[in-house]
Each structure stands twice: as structure tokens, then as C-alpha cells.
C-alpha positions as CSV (number, residue, x, y, z in Angstrom):
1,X,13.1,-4.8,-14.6
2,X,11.9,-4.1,-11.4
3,X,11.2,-6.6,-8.3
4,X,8.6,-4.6,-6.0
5,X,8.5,-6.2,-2.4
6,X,5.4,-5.0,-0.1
7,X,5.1,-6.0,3.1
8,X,1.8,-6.1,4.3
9,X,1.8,-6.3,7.7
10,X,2.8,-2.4,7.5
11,X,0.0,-1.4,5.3
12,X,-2.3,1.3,7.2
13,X,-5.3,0.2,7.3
14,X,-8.2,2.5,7.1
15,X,-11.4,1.7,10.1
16,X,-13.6,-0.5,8.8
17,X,-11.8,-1.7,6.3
18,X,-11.5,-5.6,7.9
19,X,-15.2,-5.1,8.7
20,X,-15.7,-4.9,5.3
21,X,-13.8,-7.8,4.0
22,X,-15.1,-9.6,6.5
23,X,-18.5,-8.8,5.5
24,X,-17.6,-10.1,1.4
25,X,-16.9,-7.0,0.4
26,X,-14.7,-7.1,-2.7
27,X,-13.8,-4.2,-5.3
28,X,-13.1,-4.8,-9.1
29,X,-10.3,-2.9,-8.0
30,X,-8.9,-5.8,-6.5
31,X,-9.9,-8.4,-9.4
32,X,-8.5,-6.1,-11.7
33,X,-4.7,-5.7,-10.1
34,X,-4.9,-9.4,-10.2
35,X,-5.3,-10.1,-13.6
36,X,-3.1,-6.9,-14.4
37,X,-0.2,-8.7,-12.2
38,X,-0.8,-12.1,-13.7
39,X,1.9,-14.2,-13.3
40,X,4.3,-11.5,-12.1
41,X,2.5,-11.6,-8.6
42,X,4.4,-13.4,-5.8
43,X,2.1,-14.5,-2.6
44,X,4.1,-16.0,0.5
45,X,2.0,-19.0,1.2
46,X,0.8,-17.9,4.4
47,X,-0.2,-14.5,4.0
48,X,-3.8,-14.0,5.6
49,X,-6.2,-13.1,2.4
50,X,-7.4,-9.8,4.2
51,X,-3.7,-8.6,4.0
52,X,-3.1,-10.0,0.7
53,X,-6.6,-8.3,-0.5
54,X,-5.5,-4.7,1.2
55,X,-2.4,-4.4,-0.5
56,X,-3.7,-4.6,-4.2
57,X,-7.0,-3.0,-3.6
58,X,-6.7,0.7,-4.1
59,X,-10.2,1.5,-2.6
60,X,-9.7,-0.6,0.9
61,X,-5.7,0.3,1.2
62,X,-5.8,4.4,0.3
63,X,-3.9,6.7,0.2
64,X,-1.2,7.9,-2.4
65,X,1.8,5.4,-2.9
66,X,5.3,7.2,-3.2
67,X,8.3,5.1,-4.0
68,X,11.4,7.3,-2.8
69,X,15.1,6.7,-2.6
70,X,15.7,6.1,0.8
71,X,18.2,8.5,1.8
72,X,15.6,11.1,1.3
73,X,12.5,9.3,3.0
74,X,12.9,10.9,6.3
75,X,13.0,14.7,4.3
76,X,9.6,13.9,2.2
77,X,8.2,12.3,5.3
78,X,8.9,16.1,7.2
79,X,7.9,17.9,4.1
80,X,4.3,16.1,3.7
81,X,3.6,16.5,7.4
82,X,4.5,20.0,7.5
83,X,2.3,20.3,4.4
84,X,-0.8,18.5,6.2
85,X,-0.7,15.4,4.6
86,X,-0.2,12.0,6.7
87,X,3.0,10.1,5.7
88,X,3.6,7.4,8.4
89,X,4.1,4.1,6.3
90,X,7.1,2.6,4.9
91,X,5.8,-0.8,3.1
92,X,8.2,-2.3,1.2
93,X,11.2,-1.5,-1.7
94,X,12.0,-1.7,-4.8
95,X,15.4,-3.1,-6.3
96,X,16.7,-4.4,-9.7
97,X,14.7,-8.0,-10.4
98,X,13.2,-10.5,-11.8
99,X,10.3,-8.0,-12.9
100,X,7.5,-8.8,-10.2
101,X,5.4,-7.9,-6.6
102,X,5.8,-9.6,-4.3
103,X,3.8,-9.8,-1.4
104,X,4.8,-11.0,2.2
């Protein structure tokens, strides 16, 4: 199993997206991840809810998500750029675990 750690204080954030939430704005997207996670979803207590609804919202948070070994990170991270595409975010890890995301 898997533990998935995401911090969300280094999640890019696409303009207008806290307008948005601000406004009420709320995908299924983000309903859906929920139920999907279930149990399995670890919240720190005092993770702001725009934060906590950016990371499992695929429409607000966009973007492709990569997970990559880190002693090749910096290589992809040169490779996409050179290709065009923007690669500026590490978020989190992944390590052997108690099977669950967990957001701080």
C-alpha cells in the first residue's frame, strides 16, 4: 500500500481559481474524489478549506500530476521545459503506508 502525502500550500494555483471558491463554486469533481477517498483521506485539522478543496478538485487544481522518483525530478523537470510544457511544482511524496492521502 501506498501513503500519498500532498502538501497544499505548494499546489499552483490557476488565476481565478480562489475567486471562484470564494464565489461557491464547487465541481462534482471535488464531491466525487471525496467519496472515492472515503475513509482513506487524511485532513490536518487546520488546513484552510480553499487549500483542501484545490488539491482534490481536478478542474480548479490543473494540470497533469506526475509521481517521479526523485533522483530523476530535476531531469523530467528540464525535459518538459525544453518540450514547452510548465513543470514548476513539487507537492508532496509517496512512500510505503498505511494505504491513504494525506493532506497538509
Amino acid at each position: 500500500k501506498l501513503h500519498i502525502r500532498i502538501d497544499s500550500s505548494s499546489l499552483p494555483i490557476l488565476s481565478g481559481a480562489q475567486q471562484a471558491a470564494d464565489s461557491g463554486c464547487r465541481t462534482r469533481g471535488e464531491r466525487n474524489n471525496l467519496d472515492y477517498l472515503g475513509d482513506d483521506l487524511k485532513v490536518a485539522d487546520d488546513l484552510d478549506s480553499f487549500l483542501r478543496s484545490l488539491a482534490l478538485d481536478p478542474q480548479t487544481s490543473g494540470g497533469l500530476l506526475l509521481f517521479v522518483d526523485p533522483a530523476h525530478a530535476a531531469s523530467l523537470e528540464e525535459r518538459l521545459k525544453d518540450e514547452g510544457c510548465l513543470a514548476n511544482a513539487c507537492i508532496g511524496e509517496v512512500s510505503d503506508g498505511p494505504g491513504c492521502v494525506e493532506l497538509f
